[in-house]
RODO-2510 file (C-alpha; in nm, 4 decimals, decimal comma):
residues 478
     n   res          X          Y          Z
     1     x     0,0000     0,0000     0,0000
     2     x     0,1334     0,3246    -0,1312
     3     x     0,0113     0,5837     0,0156
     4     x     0,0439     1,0008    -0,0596
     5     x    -0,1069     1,2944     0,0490
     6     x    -0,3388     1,5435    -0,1546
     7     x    -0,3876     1,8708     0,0108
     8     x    -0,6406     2,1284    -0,1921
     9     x    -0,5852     2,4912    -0,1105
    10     x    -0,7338     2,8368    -0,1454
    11     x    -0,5581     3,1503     0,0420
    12     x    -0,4458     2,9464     0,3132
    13     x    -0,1262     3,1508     0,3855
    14     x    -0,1512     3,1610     0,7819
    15     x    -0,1860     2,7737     0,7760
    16     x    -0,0683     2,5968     0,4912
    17     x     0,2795     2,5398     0,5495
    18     x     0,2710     2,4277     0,9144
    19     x     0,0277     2,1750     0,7469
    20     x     0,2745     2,0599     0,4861
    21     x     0,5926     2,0373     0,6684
    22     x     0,3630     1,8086     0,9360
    23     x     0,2120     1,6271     0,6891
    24     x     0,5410     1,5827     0,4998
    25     x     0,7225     1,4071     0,7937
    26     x     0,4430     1,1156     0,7602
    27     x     0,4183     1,0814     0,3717
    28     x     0,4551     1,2618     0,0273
    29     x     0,2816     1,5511    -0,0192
    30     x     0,0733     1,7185    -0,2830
    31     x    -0,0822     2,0572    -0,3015
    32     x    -0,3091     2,1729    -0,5706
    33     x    -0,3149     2,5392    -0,5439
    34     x    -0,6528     2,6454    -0,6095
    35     x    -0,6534     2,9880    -0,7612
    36     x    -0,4891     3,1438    -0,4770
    37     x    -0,4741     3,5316    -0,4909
    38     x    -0,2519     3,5734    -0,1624
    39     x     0,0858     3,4793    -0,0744
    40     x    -0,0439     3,0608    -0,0045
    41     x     0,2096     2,9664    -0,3928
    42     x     0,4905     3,1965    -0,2762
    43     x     0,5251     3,0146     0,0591
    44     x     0,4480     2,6463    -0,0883
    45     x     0,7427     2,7661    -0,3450
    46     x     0,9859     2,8335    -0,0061
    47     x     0,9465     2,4702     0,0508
    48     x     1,2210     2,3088    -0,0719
    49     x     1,1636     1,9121     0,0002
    50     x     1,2048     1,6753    -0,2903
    51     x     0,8581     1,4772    -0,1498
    52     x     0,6495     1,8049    -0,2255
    53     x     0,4449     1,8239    -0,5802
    54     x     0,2679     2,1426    -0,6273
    55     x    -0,0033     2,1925    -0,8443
    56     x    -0,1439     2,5342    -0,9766
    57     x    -0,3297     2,7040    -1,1977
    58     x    -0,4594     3,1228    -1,2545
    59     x    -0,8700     3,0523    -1,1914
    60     x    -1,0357     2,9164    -0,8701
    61     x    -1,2169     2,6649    -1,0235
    62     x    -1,3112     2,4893    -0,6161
    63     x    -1,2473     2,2173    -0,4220
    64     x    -1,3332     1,9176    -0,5785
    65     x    -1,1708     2,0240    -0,9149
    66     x    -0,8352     2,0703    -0,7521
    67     x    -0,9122     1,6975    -0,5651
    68     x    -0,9488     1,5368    -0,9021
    69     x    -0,6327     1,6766    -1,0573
    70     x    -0,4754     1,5756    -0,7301
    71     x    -0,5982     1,2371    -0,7684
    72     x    -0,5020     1,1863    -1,0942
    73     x    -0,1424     1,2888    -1,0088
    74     x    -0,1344     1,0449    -0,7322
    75     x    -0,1995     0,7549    -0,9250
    76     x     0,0220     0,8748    -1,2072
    77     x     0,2974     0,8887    -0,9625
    78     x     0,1843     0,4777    -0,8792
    79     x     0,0199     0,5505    -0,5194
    80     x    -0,2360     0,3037    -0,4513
    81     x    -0,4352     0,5530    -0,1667
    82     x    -0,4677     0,9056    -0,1055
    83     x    -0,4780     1,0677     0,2239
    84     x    -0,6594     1,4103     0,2013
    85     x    -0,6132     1,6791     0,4717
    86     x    -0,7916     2,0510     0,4667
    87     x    -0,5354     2,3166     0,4522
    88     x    -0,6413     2,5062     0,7023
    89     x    -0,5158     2,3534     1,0158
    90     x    -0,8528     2,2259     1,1366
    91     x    -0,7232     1,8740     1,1639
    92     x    -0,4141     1,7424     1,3416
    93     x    -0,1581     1,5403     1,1669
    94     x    -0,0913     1,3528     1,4723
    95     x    -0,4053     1,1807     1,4244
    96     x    -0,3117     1,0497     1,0313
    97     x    -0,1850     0,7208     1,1890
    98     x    -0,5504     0,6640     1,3211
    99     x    -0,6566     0,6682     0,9502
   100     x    -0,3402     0,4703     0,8179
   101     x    -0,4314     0,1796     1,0834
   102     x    -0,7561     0,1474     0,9383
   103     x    -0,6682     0,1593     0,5991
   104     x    -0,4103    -0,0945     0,6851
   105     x    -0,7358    -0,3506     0,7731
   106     x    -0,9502    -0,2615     0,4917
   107     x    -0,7609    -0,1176     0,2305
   108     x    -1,0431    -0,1212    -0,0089
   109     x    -1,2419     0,1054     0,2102
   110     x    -1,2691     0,5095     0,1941
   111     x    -1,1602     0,5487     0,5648
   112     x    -1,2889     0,9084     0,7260
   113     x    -1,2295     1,0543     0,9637
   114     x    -1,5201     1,1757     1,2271
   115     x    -1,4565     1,4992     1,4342
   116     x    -1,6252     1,3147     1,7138
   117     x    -1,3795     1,5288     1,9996
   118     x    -1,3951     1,8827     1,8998
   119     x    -1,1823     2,1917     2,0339
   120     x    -1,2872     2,5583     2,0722
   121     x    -1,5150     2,7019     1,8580
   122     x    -1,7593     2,5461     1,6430
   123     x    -1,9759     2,7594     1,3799
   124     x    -2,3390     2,6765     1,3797
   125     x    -2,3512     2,6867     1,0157
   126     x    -2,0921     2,4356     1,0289
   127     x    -2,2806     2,1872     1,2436
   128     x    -2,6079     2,2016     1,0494
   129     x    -2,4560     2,1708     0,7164
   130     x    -2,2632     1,8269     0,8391
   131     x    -2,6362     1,7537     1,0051
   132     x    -2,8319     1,8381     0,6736
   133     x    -2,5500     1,6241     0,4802
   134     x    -2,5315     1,2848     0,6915
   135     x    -2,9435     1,2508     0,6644
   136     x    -2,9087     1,3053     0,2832
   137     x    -2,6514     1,0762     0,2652
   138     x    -2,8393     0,7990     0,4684
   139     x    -3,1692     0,8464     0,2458
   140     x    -2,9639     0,8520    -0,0756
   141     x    -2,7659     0,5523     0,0076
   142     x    -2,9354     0,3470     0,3308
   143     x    -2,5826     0,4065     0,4999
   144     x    -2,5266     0,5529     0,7958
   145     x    -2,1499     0,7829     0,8492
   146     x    -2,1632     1,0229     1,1231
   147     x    -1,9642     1,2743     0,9574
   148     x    -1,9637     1,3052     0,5925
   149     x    -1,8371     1,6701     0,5648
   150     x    -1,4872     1,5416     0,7012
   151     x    -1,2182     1,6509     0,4392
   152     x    -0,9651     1,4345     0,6355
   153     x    -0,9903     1,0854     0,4898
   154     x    -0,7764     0,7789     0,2751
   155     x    -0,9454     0,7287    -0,0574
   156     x    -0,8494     0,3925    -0,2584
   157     x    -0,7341     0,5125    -0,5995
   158     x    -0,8074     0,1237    -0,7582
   159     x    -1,2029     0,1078    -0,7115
   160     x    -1,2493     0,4808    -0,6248
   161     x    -1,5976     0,5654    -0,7987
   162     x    -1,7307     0,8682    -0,8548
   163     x    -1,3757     0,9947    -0,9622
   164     x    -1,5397     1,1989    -1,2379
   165     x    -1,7532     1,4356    -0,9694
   166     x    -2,0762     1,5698    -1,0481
   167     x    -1,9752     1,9066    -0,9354
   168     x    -1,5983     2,1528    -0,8768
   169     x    -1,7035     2,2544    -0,5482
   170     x    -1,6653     2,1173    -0,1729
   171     x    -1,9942     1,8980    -0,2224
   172     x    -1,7503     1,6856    -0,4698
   173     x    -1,6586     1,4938    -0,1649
   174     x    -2,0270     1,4243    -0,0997
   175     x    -2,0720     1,2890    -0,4299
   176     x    -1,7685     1,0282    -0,4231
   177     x    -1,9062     0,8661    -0,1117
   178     x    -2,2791     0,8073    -0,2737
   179     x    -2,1077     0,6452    -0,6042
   180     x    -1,9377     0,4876    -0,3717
   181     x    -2,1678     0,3204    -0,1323
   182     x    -2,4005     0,2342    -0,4568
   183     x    -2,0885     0,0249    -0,5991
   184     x    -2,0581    -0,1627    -0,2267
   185     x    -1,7566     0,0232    -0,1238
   186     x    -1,7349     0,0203     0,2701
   187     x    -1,7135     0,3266     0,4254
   188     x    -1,5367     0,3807     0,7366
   189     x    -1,5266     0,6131     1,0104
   190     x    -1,2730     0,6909     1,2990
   191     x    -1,2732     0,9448     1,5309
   192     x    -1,0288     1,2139     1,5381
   193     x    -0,9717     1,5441     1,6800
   194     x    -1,0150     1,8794     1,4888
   195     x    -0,9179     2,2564     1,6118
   196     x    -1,1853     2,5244     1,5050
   197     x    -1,0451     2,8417     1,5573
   198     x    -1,2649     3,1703     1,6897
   199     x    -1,4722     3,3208     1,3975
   200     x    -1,2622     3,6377     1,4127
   201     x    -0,9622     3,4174     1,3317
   202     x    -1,1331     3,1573     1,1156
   203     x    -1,0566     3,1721     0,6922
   204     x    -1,4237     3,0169     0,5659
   205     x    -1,5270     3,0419     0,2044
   206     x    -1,8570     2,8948     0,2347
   207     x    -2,1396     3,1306     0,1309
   208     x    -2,4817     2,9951     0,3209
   209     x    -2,7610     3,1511     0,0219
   210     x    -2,5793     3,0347    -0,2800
   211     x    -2,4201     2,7277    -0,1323
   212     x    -2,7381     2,5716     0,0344
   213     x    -2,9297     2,6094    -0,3065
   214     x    -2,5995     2,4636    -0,4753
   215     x    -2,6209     2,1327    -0,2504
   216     x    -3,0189     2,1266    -0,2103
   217     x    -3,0053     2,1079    -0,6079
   218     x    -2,7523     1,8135    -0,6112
   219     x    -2,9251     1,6541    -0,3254
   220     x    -3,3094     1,6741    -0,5324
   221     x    -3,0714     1,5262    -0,8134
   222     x    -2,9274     1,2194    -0,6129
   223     x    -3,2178     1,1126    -0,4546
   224     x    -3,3723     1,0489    -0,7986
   225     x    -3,0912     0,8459    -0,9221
   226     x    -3,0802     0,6910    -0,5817
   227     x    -3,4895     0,5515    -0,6798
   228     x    -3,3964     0,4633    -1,0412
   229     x    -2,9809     0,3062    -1,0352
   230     x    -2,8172     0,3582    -0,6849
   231     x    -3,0764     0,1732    -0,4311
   232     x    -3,1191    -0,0819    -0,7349
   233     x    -2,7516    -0,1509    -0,7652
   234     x    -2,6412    -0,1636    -0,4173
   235     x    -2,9257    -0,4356    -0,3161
   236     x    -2,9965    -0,6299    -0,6077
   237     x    -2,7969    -0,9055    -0,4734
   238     x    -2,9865    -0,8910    -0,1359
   239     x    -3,3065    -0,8770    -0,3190
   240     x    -3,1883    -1,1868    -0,5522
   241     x    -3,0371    -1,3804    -0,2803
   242     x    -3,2383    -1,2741    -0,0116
   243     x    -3,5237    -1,6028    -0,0277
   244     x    -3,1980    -1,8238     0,0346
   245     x    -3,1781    -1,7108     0,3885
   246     x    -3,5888    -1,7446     0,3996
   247     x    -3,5953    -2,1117     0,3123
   248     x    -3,2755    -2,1871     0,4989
   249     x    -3,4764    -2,0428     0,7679
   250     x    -3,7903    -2,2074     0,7198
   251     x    -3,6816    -2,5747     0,6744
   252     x    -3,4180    -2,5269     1,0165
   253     x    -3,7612    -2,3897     1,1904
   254     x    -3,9726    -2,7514     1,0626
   255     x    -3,6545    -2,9256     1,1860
   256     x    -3,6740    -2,7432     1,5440
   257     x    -4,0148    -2,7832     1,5431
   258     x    -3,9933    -3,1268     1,4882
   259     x    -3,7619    -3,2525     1,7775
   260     x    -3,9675    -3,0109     1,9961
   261     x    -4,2814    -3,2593     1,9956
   262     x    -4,0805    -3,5366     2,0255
   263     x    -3,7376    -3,4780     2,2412
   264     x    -3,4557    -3,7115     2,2938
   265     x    -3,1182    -3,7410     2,3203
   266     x    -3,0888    -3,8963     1,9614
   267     x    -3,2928    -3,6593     1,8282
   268     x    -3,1545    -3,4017     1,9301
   269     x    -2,8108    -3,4894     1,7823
   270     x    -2,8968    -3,5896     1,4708
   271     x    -3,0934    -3,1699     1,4723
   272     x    -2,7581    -3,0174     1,5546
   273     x    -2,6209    -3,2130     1,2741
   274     x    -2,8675    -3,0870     0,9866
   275     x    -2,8177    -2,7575     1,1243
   276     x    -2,4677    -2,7939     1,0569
   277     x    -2,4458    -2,9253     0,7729
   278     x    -2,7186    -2,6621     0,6661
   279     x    -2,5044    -2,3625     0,7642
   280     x    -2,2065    -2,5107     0,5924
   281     x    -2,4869    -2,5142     0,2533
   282     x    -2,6176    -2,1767     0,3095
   283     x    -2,2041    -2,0443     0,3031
   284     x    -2,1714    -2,2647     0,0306
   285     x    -2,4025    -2,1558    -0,2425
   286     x    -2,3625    -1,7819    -0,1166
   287     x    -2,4050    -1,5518    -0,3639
   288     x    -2,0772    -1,4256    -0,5857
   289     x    -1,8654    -1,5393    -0,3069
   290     x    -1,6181    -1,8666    -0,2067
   291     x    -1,6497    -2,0199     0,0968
   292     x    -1,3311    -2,1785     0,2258
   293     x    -1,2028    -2,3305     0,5406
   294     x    -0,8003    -2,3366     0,6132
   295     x    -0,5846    -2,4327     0,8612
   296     x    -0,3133    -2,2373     0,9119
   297     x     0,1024    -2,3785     0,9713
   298     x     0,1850    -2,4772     1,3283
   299     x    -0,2297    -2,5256     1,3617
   300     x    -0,4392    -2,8224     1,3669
   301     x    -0,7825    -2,8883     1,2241
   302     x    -1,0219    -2,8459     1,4871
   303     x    -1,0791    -3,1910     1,7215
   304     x    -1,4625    -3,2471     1,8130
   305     x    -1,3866    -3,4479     2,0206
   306     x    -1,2096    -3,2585     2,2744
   307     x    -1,3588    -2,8837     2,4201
   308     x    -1,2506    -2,5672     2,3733
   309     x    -1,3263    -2,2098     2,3642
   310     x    -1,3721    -2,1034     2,0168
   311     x    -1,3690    -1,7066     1,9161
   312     x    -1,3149    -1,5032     1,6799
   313     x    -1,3215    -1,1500     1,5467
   314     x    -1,7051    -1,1039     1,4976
   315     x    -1,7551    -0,8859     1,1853
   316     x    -2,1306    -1,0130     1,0540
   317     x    -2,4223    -1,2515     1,1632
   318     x    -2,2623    -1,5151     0,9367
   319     x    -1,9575    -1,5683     1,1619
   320     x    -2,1924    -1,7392     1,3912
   321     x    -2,3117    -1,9757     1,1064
   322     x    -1,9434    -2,0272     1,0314
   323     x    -1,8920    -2,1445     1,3495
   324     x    -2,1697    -2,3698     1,3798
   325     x    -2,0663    -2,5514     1,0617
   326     x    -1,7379    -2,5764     1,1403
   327     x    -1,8238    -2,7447     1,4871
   328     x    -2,1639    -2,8621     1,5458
   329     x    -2,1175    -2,9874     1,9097
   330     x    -2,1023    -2,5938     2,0472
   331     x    -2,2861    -2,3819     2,2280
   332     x    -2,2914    -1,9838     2,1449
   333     x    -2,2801    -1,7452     2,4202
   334     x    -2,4649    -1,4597     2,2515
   335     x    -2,6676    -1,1402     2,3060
   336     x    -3,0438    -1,1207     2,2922
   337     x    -3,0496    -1,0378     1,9368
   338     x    -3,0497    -1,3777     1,8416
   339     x    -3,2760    -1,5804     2,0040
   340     x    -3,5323    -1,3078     1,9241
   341     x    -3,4567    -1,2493     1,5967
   342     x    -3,7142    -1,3494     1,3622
   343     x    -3,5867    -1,5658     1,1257
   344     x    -3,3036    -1,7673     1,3422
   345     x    -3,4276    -1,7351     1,7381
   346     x    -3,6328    -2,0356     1,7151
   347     x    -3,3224    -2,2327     1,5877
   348     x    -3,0834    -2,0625     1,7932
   349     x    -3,3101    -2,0914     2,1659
   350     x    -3,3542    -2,4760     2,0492
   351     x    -3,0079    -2,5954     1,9935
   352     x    -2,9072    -2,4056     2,3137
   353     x    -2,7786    -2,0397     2,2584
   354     x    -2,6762    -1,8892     2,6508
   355     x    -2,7394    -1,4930     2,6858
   356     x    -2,5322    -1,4282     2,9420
   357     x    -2,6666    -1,0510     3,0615
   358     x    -2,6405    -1,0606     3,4245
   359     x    -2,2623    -1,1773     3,3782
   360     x    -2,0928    -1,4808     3,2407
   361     x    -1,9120    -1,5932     3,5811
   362     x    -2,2713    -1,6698     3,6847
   363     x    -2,3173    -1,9158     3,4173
   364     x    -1,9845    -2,1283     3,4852
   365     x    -2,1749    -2,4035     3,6119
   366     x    -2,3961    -2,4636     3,2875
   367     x    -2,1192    -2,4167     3,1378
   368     x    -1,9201    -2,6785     3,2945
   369     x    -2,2394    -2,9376     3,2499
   370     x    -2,1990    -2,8753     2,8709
   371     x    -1,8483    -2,9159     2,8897
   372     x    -1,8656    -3,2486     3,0339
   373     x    -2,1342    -3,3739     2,7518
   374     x    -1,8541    -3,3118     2,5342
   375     x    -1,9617    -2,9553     2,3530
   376     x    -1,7537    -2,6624     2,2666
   377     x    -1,8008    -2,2681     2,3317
   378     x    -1,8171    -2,0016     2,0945
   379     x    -1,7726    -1,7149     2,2512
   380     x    -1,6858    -1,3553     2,0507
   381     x    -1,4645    -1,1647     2,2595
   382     x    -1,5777    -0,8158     2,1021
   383     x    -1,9621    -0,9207     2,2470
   384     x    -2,0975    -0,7193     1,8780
   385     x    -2,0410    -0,7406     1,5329
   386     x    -1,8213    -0,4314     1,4172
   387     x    -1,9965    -0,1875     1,1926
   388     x    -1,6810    -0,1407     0,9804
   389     x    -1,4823    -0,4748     1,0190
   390     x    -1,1986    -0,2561     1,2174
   391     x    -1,1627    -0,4768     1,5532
   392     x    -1,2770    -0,3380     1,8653
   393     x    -1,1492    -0,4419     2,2062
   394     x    -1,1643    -0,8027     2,3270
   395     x    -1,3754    -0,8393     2,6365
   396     x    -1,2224    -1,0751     2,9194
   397     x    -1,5550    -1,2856     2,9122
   398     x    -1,4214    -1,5420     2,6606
   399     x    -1,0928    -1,6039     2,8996
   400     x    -1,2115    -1,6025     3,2029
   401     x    -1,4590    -1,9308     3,0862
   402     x    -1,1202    -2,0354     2,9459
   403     x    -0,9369    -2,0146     3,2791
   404     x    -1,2089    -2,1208     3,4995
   405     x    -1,2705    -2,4353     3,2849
   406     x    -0,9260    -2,5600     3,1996
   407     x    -0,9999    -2,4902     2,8932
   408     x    -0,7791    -2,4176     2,5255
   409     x    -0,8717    -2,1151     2,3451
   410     x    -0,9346    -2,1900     1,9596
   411     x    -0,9067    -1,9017     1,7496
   412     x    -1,0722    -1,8923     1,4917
   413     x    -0,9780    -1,5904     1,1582
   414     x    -1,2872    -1,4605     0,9691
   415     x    -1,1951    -1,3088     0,6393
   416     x    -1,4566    -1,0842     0,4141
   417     x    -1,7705    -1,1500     0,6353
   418     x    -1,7977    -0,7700     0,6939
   419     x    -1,8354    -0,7293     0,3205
   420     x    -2,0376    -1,0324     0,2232
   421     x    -2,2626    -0,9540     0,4880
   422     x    -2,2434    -0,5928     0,6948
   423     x    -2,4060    -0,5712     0,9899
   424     x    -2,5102    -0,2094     0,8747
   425     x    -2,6825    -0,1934     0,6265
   426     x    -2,8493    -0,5029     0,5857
   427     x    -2,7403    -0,5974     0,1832
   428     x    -2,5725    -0,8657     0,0058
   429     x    -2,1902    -0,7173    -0,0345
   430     x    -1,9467    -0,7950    -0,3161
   431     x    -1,6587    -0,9697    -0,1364
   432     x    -1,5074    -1,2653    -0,3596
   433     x    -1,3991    -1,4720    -0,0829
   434     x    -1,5010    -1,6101     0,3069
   435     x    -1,2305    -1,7262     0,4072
   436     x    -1,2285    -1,8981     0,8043
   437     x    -0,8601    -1,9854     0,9412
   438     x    -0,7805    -2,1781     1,2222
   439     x    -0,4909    -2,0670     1,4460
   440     x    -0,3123    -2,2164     1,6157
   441     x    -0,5033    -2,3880     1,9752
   442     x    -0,3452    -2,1790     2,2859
   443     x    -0,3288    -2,4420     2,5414
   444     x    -0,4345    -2,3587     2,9240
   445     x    -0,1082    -2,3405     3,0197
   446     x     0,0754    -2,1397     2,7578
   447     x     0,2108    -1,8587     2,8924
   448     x     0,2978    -1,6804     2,5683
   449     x    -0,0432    -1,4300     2,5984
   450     x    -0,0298    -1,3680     2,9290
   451     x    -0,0492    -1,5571     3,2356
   452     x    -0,4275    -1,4651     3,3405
   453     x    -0,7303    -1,4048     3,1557
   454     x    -0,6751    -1,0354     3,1736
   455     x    -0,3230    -1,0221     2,9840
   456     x    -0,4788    -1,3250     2,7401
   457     x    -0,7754    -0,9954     2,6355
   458     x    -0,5540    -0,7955     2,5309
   459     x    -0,2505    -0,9948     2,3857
   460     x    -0,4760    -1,2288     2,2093
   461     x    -0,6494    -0,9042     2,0568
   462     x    -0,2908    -0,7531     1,9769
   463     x    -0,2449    -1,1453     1,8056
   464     x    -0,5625    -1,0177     1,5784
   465     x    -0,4511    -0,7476     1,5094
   466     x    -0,1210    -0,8157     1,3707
   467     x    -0,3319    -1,0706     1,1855
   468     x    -0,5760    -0,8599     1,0353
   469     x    -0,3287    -0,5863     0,9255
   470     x    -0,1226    -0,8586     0,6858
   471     x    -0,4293    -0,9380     0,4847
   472     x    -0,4241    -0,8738     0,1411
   473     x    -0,7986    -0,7234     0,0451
   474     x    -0,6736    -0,6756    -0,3563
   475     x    -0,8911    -0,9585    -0,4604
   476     x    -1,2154    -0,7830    -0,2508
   477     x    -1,2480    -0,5060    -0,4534
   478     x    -1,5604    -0,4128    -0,6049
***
């Protein structure tokens, strides 16, 4: 991953070259020079550093114009991503690493960043036009981002739609991420930090009257080609593929039903079987996508026959079906959600799903009872899915069991869940591959993560990590 900067500017001279020179000790920089009628060329000019492009031309022509020249230097130059930064100090170049560790995970995402912790003064106008953008956004596109007026973000140059802009101003930016969410491109948000400085002090060339019409105009404009192309596109596979999950729900429903009138231990078996072997179908014949199931060097394939702890990162509802065809003598320690949801509680309350609300330490001795009858636990140390496939921290739940029950830990890798299957919004993604790894089995009493259950929670989420940041997403891309 090659990554550069793009920095647009128009008479920025108080702030643009702190910005560059900050921006330049991370990566290589360029600067499209917007028109600018002050001194913001002559001091980019006094910048003598070999890593520093600058682009300019007489006429402001606006924002996204000078983005799109920028962009098309950038992957002239053989970058694969661009990081974009507003010249006029509002966000801190301390916090680019944030953006580059997501990217890292999901390099064919747009990664933004959200100005979730905000310093001194922030403009009303400001605030409402971010407000009026993110619910356009979400009815346009069914997406949710908290903070779609963010000019500090890493674009993917390969799969980057929308390149062409609908319009040369700021609202460009707008525009890419609705192309983008119609083609299946996640979208991802961290938080950051950004510095508004007092009004007297504060360079703004917005202009409410004429800028408002501007975007309500686009806006009117996108909503109609949401109705006719962009809904359309981005859930035709959901609306295709969707009856699969319907009858895979149905018949596992008849089957529950089934044992239900008639209990036993044989029975009962034989359900957890079909169920199995169903979820392995269902990942299977899953639309434009390969399941696969590997085993990774110094690993074993996974022993049924003894117990273990099995988690993984949790990134989409179907990691819990990959789980339950990969082993079908577990029990999942879940949340609420699903034994009440409406397609899969009935399967999940009948082959013994455990909400564990009040606290899993109360549930050891069920636990134990299971473990003795010879079953596995899932548990997913992050307790939710993630809405952006980034990993979020490991809870100790899943190692405490571990360590309380003498237990192995058996991790378990899920690869391209989060696109095949976000948890928000609900549509059929575009990955190519599901790919499940088995790790290597951390035995009870290997020290190498920590000696407790509290050290194992964070090293084993470090072990992720490391993990997740080596993956090679090239053959995800939409």
């Amino acid at each position: 991953m090659r990554i550069c900067a793009v920095i647009p500017t128009y008479n920025n001279a108080k702030t643009i070259k702190e910005v560059v020179l900050s921006t330049l000790r991370q990566f290589p920089v360029i600067v499209v020079a917007d028109g600018c009628t002050d001194s913001t060329l002559k001091i980019l000019e006094s910048i003598k550093d070999s890593n520093l492009t600058i682009i300019s031309y007489a006429k402001n022509k606006g924002k996204g114009y000078a983005l799109k020249h920028g962009f098309l230097k950038a992957k002239a130059c053989g970058y694969t991503h661009v990081l974009t930064i507003d010249a006029d100090g509002q966000h801190y170049t301390d916090d680019i690493p944030i953006l580059v560790h997501a990217a890292e995970i999901r390099p064919e995402a747009i990664v933004i960043g959200n100005r979730a912790i905000k310093e001194g003064y922030i403009p009303k106008k400001n605030s409402f036009a971010n407000k009026f953008s993110n619910f356009w956004f979400t009815v346009q596109t069914g997406c949710l981002v908290p903070d779609t007026q963010s000019g500090f973000r890493i674009y993917p140059l390969a799969g980057l739609h929308g390149l062409h802009f609908m319009t040369n101003k700021y609202e460009a930016e707008l525009t890419v991420l609705v192309f983008s969410s119609w083609a299946n491109t996640p979208i991802i948000s961290v938080p950051i930090r950004a510095f508004y400085p007092s009004k007297e002090d504060r360079v703004s060339h917005f202009r409410p009257s004429r800028d408002f019409t501007r975007i309500s105009i686009l806006n009117t404009f996108l909503c109609i080609i949401a109705l006719i192309y962009g809904w359309p596109r981005s859930h035709w596979r959901f609306l295709i593929y969707g009856p699969e999950f319907l009858i895979f729900a149905i018949i596992a429903d008849i089957l529950c039903y089934s044992y239900l009138i008639h209990p036993t231990q044989e029975r009962y078996q034989k359900l957890r079987r079909r169920i199995s072997y169903g979820c392995k179908l269902l990942l299977s014949v899953f639309p434009c996508c390969k399941f696969s199931v590997q085993t990774s060097s110094k690993a074993k394939p996974i022993d049924k026959s003894k117990p273990c702890v099995m988690i993984g990162n949790h990134t989409s509802m179907l990691d819990i079906v990959a789980m339950i065809a990969l082993n079908e003598k577990t029990v999942v320690i879940g949340q609420n959600w699903v034994i009440n949801n409406i397609f899969f509680g009935r399967i999940a309350r009948t082959i013994g799903v455990i909400t564990v609300g009040e606290g899993v330490e109360n549930y050891i001795p069920t636990l134990e009872q299971y473990i003795k009858d010879g079953y596995s636990i899932v548990i997913f140390p992050e307790a939710t899915r993630s809405l952006n496939g980034i990993l979020l921290r490991f809870h100790r739940g899943a190692f405490y069991v571990a360590e309380q029950l003498h237990l192995p830990i058996q991790p378990i890798l899920f690869e391209g869940f989060a696109i095949a299957l976000p948890k928000h919004p609900f549509h059929v993604g575009a990955a190519k591959e599901m790919k499940v790894t088995v790790l290597p089995t951390i035995e009870p009493d290997d020290k190498l993560f920590g000696k407790d259950y509290r050290a194992r929670a964070i090293n084993i989420r470090k072990y992720y990590d490391s993990l997740l940041r080596h993956i090679d997403y090239t053959d995800s891309n939409n």
